[in-house]
VEXVEXLUM-698185 format. One record per residue (C-alpha): residue number from 1; x, y, z. Coordinates in nm, 4 decimals. Layout:
BEGIN
+------+----------+----------+----------+
| bavo |       px |       py |       pz |
+------+----------+----------+----------+
|  NUM |        X |        Y |        Z |
...
+------+----------+----------+----------+
//
This chain:
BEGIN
+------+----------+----------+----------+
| bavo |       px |       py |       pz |
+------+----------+----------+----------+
|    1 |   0.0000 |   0.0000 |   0.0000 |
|    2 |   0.1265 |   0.3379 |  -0.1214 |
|    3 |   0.1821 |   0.5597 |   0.2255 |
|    4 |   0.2137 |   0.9319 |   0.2314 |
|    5 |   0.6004 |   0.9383 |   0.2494 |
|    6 |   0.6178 |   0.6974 |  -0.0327 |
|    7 |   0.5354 |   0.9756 |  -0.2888 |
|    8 |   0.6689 |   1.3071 |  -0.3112 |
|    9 |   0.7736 |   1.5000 |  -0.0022 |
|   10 |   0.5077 |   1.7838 |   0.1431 |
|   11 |   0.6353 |   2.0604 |   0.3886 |
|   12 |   0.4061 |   2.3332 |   0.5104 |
|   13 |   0.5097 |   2.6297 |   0.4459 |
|   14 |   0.2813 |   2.8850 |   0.5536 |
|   15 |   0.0362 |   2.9399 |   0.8850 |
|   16 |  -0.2012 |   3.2155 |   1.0607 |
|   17 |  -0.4730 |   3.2238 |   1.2125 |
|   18 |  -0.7794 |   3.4553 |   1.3461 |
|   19 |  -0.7972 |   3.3976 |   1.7212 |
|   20 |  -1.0886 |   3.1633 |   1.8329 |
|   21 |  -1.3588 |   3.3553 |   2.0351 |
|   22 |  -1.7019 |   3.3627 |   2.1479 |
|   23 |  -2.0257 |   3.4183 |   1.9144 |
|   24 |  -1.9674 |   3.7499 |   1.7554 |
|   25 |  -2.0943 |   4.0086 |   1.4746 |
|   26 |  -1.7793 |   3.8873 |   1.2739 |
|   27 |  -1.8626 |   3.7731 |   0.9602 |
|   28 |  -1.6491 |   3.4552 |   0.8943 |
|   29 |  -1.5428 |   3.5998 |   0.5595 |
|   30 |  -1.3062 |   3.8389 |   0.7575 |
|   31 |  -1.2014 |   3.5279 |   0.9861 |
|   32 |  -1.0943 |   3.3359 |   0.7434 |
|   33 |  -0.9123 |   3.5797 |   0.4907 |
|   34 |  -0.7082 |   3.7286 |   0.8409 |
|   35 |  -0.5828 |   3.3509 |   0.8414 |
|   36 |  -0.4938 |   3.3185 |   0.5254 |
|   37 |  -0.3377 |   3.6712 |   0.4598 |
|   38 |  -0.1676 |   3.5595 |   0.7799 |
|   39 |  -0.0451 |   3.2226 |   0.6121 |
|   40 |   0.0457 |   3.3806 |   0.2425 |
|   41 |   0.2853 |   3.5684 |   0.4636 |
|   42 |   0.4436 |   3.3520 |   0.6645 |
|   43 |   0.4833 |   3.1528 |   0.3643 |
|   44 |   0.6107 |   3.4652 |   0.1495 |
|   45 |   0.3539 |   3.3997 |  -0.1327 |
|   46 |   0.0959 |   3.5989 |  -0.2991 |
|   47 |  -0.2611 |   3.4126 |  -0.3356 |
|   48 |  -0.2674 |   3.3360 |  -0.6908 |
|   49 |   0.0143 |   3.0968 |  -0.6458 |
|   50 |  -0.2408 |   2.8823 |  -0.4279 |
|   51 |  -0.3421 |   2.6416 |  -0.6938 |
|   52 |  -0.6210 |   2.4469 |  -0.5278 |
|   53 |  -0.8034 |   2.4760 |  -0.1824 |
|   54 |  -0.9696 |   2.3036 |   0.0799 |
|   55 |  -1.2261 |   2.4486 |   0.3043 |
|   56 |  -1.3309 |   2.2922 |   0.6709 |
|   57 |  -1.6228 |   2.4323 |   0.8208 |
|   58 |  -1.9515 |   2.2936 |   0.9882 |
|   59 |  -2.2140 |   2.5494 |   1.0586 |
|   60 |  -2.1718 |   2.8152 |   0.7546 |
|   61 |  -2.3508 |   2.6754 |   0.4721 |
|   62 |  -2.3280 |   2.5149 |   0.1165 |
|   63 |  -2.0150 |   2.7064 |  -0.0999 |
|   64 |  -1.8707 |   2.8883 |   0.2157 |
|   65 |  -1.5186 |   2.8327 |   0.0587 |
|   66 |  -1.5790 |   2.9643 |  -0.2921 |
|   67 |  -1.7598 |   3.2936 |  -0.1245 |
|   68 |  -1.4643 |   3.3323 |   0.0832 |
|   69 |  -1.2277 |   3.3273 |  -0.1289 |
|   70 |  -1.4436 |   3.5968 |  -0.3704 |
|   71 |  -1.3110 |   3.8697 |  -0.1725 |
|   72 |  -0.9406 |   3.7910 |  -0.2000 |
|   73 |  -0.9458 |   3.7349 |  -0.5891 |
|   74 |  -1.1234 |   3.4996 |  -0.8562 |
|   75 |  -0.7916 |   3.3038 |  -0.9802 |
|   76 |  -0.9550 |   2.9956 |  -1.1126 |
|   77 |  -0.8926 |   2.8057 |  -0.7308 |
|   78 |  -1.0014 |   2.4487 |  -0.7285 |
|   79 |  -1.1998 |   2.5081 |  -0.3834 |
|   80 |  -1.3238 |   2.1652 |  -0.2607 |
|   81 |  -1.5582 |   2.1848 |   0.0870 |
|   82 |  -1.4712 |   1.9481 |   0.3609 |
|   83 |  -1.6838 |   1.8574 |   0.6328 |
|   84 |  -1.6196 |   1.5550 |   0.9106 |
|   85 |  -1.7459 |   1.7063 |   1.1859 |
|   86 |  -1.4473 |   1.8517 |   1.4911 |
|   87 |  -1.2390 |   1.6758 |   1.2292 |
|   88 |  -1.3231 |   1.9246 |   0.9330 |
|   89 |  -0.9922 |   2.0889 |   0.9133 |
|   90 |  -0.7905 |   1.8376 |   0.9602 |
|   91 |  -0.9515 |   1.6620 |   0.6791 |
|   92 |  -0.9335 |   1.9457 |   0.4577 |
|   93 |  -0.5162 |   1.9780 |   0.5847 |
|   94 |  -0.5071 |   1.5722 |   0.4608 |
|   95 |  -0.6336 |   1.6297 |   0.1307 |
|   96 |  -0.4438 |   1.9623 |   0.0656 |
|   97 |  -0.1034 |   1.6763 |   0.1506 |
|   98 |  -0.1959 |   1.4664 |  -0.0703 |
|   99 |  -0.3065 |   1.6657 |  -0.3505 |
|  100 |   0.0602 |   1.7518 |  -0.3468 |
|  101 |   0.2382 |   1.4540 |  -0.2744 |
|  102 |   0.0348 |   1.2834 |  -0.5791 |
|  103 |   0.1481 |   1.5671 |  -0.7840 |
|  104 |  -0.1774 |   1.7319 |  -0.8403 |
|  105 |  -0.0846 |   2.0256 |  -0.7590 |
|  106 |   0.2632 |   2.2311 |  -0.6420 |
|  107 |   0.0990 |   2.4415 |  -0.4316 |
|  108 |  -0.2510 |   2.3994 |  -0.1765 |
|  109 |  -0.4470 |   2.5631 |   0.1047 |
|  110 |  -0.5926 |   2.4105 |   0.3666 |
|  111 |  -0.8664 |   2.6557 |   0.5946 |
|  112 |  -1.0846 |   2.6109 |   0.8225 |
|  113 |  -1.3090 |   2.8486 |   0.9514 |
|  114 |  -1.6686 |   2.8421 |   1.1363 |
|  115 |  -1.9289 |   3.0372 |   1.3014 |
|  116 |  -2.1641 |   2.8633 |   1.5688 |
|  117 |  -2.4463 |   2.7677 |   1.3417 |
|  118 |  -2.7268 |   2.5370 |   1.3885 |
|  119 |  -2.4838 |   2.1847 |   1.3909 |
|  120 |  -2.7588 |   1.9642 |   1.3328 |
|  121 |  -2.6191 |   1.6172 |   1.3800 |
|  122 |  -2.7020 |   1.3835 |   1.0983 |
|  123 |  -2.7562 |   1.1319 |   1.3669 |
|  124 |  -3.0612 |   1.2966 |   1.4557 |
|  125 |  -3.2063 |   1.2305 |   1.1063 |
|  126 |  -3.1394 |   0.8818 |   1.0700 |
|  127 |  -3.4653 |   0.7948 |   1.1308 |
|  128 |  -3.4064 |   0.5178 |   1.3805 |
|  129 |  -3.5586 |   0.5361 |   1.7163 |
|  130 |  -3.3461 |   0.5380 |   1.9736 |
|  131 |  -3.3771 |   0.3647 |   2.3597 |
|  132 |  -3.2425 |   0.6904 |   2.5414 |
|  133 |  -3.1808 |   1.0115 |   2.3471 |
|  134 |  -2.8618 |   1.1434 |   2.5677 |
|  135 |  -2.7041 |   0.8158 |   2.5536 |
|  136 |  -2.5070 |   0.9268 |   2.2242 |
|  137 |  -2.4245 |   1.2804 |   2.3547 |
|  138 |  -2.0320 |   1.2564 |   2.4022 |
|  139 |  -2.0278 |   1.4478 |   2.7830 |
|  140 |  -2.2349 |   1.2243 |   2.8828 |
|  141 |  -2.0592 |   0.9308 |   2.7874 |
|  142 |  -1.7158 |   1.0770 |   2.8583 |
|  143 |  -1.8850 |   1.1186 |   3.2416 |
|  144 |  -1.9982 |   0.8064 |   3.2848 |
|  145 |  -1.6745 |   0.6969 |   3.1645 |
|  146 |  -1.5237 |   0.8839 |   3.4467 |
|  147 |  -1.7186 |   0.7424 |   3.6663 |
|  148 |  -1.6204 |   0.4349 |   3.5734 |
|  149 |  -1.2440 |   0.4979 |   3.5940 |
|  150 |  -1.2644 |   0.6087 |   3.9576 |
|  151 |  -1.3693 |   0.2608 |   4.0546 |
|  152 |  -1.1559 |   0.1107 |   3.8499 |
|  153 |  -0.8349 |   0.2260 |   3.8465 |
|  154 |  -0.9397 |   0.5242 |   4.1392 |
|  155 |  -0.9102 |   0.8298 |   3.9180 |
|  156 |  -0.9788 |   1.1588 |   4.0752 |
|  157 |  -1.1195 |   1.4763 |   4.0450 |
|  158 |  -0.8251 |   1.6114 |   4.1158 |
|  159 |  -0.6734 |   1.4406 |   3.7786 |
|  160 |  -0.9065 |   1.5974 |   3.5694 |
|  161 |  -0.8577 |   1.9363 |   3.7077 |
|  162 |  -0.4704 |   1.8621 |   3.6631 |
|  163 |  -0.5219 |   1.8113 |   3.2653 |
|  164 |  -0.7476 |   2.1231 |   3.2728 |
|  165 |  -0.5344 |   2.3847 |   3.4981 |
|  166 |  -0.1793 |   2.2606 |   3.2860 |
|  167 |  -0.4127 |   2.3388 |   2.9151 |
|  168 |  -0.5632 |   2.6998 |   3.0774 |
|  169 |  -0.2180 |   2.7762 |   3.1850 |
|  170 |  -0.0529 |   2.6973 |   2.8145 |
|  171 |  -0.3649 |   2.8625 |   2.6754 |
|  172 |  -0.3014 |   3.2376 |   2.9076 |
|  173 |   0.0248 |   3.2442 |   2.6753 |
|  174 |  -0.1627 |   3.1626 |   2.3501 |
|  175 |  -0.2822 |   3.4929 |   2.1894 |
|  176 |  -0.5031 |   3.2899 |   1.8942 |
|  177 |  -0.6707 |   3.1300 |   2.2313 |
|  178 |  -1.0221 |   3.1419 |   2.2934 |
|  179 |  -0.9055 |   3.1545 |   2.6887 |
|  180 |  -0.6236 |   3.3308 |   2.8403 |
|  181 |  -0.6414 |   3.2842 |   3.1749 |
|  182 |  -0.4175 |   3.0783 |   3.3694 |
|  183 |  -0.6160 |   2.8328 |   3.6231 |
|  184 |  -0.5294 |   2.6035 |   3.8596 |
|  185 |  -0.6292 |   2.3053 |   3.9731 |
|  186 |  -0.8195 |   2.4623 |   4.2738 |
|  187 |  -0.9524 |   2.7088 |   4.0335 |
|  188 |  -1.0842 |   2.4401 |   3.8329 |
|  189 |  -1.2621 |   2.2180 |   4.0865 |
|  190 |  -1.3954 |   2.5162 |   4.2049 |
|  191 |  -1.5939 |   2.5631 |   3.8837 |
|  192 |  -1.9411 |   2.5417 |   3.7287 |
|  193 |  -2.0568 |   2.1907 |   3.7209 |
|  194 |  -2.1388 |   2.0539 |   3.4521 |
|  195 |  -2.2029 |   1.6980 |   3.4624 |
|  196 |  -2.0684 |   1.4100 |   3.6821 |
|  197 |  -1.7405 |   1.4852 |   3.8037 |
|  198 |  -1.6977 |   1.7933 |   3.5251 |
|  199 |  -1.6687 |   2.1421 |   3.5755 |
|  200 |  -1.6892 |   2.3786 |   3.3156 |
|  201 |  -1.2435 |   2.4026 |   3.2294 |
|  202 |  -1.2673 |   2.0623 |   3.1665 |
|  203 |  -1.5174 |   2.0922 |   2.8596 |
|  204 |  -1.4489 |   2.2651 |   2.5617 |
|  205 |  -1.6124 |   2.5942 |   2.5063 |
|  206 |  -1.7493 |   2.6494 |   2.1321 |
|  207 |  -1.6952 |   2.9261 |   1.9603 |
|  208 |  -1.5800 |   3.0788 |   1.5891 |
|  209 |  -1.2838 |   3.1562 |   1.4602 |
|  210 |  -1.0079 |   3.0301 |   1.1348 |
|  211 |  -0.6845 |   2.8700 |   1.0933 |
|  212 |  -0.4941 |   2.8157 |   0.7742 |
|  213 |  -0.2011 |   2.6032 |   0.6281 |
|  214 |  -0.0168 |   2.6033 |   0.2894 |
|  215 |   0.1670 |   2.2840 |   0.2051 |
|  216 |   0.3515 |   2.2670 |  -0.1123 |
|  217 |   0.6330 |   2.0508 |  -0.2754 |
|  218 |   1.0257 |   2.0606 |  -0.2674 |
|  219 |   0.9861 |   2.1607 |  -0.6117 |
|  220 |   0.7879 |   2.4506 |  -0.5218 |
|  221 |   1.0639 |   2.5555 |  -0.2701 |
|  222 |   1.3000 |   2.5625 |  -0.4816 |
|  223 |   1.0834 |   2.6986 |  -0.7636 |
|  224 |   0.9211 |   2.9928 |  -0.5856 |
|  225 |   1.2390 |   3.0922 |  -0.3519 |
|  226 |   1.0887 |   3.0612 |  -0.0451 |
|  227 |   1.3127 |   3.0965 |   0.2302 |
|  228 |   1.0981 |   3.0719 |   0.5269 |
|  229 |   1.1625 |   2.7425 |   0.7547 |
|  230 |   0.9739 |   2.4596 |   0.5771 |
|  231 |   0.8297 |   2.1557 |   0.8216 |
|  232 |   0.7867 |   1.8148 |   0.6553 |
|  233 |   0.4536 |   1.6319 |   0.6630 |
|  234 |   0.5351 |   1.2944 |   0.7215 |
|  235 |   0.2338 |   1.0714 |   0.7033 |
|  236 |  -0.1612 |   1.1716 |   0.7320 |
|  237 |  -0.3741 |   0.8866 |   0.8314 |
|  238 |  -0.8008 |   0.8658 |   0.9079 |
|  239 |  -1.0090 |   0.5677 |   1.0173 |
|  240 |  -1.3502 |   0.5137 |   1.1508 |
|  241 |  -1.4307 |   0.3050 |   1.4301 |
|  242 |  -1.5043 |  -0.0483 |   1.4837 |
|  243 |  -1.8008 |  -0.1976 |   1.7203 |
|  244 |  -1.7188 |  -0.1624 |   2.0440 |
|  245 |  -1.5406 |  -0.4265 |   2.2403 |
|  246 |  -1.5970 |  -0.4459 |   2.6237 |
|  247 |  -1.5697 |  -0.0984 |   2.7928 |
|  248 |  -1.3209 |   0.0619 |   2.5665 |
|  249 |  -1.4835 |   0.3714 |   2.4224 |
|  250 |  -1.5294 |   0.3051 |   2.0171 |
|  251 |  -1.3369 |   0.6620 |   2.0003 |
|  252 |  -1.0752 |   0.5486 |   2.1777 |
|  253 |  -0.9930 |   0.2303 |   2.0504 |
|  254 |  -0.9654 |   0.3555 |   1.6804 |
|  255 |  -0.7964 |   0.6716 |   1.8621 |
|  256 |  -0.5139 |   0.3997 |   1.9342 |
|  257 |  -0.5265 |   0.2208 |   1.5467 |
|  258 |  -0.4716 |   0.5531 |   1.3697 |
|  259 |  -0.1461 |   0.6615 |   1.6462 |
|  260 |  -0.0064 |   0.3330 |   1.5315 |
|  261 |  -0.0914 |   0.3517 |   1.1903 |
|  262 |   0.0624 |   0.6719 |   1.1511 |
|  263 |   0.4066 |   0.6355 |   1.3542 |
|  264 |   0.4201 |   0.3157 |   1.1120 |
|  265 |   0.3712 |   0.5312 |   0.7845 |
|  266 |   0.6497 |   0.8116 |   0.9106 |
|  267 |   0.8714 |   0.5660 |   1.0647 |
|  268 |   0.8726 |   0.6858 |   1.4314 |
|  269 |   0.7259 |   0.5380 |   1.7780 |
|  270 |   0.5846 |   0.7650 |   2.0521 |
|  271 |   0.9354 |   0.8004 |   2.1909 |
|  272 |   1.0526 |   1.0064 |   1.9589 |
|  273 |   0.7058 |   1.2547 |   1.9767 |
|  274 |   0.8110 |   1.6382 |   2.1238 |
|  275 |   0.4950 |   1.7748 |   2.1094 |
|  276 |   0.1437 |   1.6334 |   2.0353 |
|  277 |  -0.1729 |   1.8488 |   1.9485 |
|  278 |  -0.4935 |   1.6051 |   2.0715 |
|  279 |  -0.8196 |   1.6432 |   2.1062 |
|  280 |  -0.9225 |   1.6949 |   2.4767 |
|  281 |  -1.2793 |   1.7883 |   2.4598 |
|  282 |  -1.3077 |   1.7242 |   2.7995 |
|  283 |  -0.9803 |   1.6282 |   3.0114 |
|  284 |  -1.0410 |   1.2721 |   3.0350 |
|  285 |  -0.9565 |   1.2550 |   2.6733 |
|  286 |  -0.5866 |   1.3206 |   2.7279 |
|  287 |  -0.5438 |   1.1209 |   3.0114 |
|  288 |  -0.6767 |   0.8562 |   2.8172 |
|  289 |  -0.4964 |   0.9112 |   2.4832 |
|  290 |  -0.1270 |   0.9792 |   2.6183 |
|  291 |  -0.2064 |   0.5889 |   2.7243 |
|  292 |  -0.3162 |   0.5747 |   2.4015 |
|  293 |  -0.0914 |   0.7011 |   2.2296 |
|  294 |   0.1682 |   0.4841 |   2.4199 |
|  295 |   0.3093 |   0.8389 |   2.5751 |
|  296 |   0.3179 |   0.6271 |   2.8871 |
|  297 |   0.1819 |   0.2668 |   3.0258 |
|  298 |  -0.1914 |   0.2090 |   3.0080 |
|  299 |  -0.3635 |   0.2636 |   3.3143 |
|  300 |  -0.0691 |   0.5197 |   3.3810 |
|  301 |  -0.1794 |   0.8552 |   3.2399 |
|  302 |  -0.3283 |   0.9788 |   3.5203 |
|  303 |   0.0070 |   0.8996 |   3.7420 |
|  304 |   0.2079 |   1.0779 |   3.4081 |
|  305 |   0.0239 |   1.3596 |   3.3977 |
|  306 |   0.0568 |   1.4501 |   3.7880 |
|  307 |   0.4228 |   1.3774 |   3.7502 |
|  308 |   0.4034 |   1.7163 |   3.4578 |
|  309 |   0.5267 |   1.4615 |   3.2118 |
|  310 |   0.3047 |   1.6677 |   2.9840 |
|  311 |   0.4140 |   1.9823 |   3.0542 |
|  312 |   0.6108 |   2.2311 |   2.8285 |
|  313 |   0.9650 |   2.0901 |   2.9068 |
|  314 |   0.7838 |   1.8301 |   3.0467 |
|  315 |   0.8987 |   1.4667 |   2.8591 |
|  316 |   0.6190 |   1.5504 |   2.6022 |
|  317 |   0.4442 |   1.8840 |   2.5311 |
|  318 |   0.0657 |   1.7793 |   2.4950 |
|  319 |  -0.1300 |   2.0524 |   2.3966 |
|  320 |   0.0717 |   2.3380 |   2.4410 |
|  321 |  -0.1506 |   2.5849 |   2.2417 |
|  322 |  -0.4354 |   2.5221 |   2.5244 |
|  323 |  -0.5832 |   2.2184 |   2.3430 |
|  324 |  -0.9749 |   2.2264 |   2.2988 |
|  325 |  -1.0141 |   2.3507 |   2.6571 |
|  326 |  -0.8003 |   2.6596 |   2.6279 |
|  327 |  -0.7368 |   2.7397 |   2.2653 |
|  328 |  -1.1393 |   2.6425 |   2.1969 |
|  329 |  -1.3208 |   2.4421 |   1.9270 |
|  330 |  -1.4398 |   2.5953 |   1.7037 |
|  331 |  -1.4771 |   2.2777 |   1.5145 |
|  332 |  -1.3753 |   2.3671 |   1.1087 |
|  333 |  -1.0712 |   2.5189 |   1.2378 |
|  334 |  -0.9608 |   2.3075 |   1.4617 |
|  335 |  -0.7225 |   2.0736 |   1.3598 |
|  336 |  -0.5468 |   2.3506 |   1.1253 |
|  337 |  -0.4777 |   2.4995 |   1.4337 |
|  338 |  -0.2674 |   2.2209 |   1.5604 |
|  339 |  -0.0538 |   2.2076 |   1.2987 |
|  340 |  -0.0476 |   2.5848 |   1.3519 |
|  341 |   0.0323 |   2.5273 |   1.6865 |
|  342 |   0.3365 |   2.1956 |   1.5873 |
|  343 |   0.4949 |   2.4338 |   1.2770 |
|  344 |   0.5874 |   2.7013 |   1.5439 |
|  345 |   0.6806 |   2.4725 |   1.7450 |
|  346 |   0.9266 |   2.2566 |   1.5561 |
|  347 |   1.0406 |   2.5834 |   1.3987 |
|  348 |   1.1217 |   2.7741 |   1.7439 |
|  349 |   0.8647 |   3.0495 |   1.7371 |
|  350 |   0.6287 |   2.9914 |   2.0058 |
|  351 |   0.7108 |   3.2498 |   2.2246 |
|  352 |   0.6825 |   3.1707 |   2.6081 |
|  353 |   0.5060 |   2.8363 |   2.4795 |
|  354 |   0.8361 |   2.6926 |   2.3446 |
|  355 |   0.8787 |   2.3388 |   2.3906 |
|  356 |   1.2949 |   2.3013 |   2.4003 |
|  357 |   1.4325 |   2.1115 |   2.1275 |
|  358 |   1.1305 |   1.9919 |   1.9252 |
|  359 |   1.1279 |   1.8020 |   1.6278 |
|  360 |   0.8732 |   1.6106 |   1.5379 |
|  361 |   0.4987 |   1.6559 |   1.6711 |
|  362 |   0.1970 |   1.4977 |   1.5881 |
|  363 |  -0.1826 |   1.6572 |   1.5974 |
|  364 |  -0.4928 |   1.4323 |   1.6596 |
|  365 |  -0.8611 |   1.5155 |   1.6175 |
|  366 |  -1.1745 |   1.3167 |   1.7081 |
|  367 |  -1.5001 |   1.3639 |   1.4264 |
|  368 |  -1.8247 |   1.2368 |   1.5160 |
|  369 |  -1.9649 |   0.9272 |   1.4080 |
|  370 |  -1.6263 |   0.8582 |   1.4924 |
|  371 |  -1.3632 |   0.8985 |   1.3364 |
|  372 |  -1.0064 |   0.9396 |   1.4122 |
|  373 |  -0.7648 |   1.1366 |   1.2298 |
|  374 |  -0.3741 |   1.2149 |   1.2823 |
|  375 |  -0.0563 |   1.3159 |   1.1074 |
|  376 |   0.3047 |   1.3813 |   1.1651 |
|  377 |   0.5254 |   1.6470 |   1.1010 |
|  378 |   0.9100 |   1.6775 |   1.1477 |
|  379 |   1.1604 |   1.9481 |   1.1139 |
|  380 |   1.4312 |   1.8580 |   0.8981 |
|  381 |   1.7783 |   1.9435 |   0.9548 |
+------+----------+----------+----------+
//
């Protein structure tokens, strides 16, 4: 099976983004054209060089992408819309890779960008009745799953709050996060509850906001002069899940199939991860995907985590934009703001954020229905 780093080599070469916020007036036009004026820059290119696009986005509407992109200049684009749920962007970031590894194009976009629309959930159109109708609602399932894990393997409040107060803390240094405020673990227990054992820093917030990443081939580098610090894409992978075996959450099992999948396709292991963007829509995500992950022994995370493993200079950086607690979710965005988030990174640039030495990071998003997406991205030296 042809893999990613079997064809042609993709670096990204360009990334901005509008800072995630609350529902505003904004119009998501001017969201998503501040990331990718943002991104042309960083990548020293002008937009009719971008040869094809592709658009995340969940709540906007039909042809968002092609209207956006309107206002910056009709250049013939080839403007494809993505949409796979908190997954969107990443999506749209794995096509735009392999559009130019396959040697479609020199040159693509990938953006995401969303306003809090209606997000009706197909699910709720399927026209099958259902037994209970929260059941499928992920905080509830993530809290009973809590609930579970302080029986069986006595996971606290306390842990939770850990995951939360170490994202809010990253997050006060982000200035593309949703919130800047540094919290701590007191601060956090302290909270709104929400459900179960949650308080209101340990769920994601929703919001609006854009991200955007250019990815083009070594050809293209050389081609177009661009001098700016390239980071290689390594391998992009994306699987749904499987039925559910014993208590494992479906999420989470194909969660673990795609990590493995994808340090196969680059030719890593965990060990050799710096920083890793994942999806932590509530905190007992991460603790359960650095096990996941194999960032430390299963049944472990909890016991990694307190011992700031995770942490910025920690062993591994895990979500030092914020994550989805801190940096927010706006859902299209999203996972274009990881690799945001890992290209800084691995290049140097993130400010009081910096993770020393980084190399190679990996972001990870979670779509409804599920799905499980992830790639890998190294600096070359």
């Amino acid at each position: 099976m042809t893999v990613l780093k079997d064809l042609r080599p993709v670096y990204v070469v360009g990334v901005g983004m509008h800072r995630y916020q609350f529902a505003s007036d904004t119009n998501y036009i001017h969201m998503g054209l501040t990331a990718l004026r943002a991104a042309l820059a960083d990548a020293g290119l002008e937009f009719p060089q971008i040869e094809s696009a592709f658009v995340g986005c969940t709540g906007i509407g039909m042809a968002a992408g092609r209207i956006m992109f309107n206002h910056i200049g009709s250049t013939g684009l080839a403007v494809t819309q993505c949409e796979n749920a908190s997954a969107s962007g990443s999506s749209a970031f794995q096509l735009a890779c392999l559009e130019v590894a396959a040697g479609r194009r020199e040159v693509s976009l990938a953006l995401g960008v969303d306003k809090y629309g209606d997000q009706v959930r197909a699910i709720n159109k399927e026209g099958v009745g259902r037994l209970s109708d929260t059941a499928a609602i992920p905080l509830v399932r993530y809290a009973l799953l809590a609930e579970y894990l302080k029986k069986e393997k006595g996971l606290q409040p306390e842990d939770l709050a850990m995951v939360a107060a170490k994202n809010h803390t990253n997050g006060s240094k982000n200035p593309f996060a949703q919130f800047q405020k540094a919290r701590s673990v007191q601060d956090i227990l302290a909270a709104k509850p929400v459900m179960g054992d949650f308080t209101s820093p340990m769920c994601t917030p929703r919001g609006e906001g854009a991200a955007a990443a250019i990815v083009c081939s070594a050809a293209a580098l050389k081609d177009l002069g661009l001098t700016g610090e390239p980071i290689r894409v390594l391998s992009s992978t994306l699987q749904s899940e499987r039925p559910q075996v014993g208590r494992e959450m479906g999420s989470v099992a194909v969660a673990r199939a795609v990590a493995e999948k994808t340090y196969e396709e680059a030719g890593i292991t965990a060990q050799d991860l710096d920083i890793v963007e994942l999806h932590d829509a509530f905190a007992i995500e991460e603790l359960l995907y650095v096990e996941t992950f194999g960032l430390c022994p299963t049944g472990e995370g909890h016991f990694w985590i307190r011992s700031g493993a995770a942490e910025i200079n920690g062993e591994v950086a895990v979500n030092p934009s914020g994550g989805l607690l801190a940096q927010g979710h706006p859902l299209g965005p999203t996972g274009i703001g990881q690799v945001h988030e890992i290209v800084h990174q691995l290049r140097g640039t993130a400010g009081p954020r910096q993770h020393r030495g980084a190399t190679t990071g990996m972001a990870h998003m979670i779509g409804l229905g599920s799905i499980s997406i992830a790639h890998v991205l190294r600096k070359e030296t």
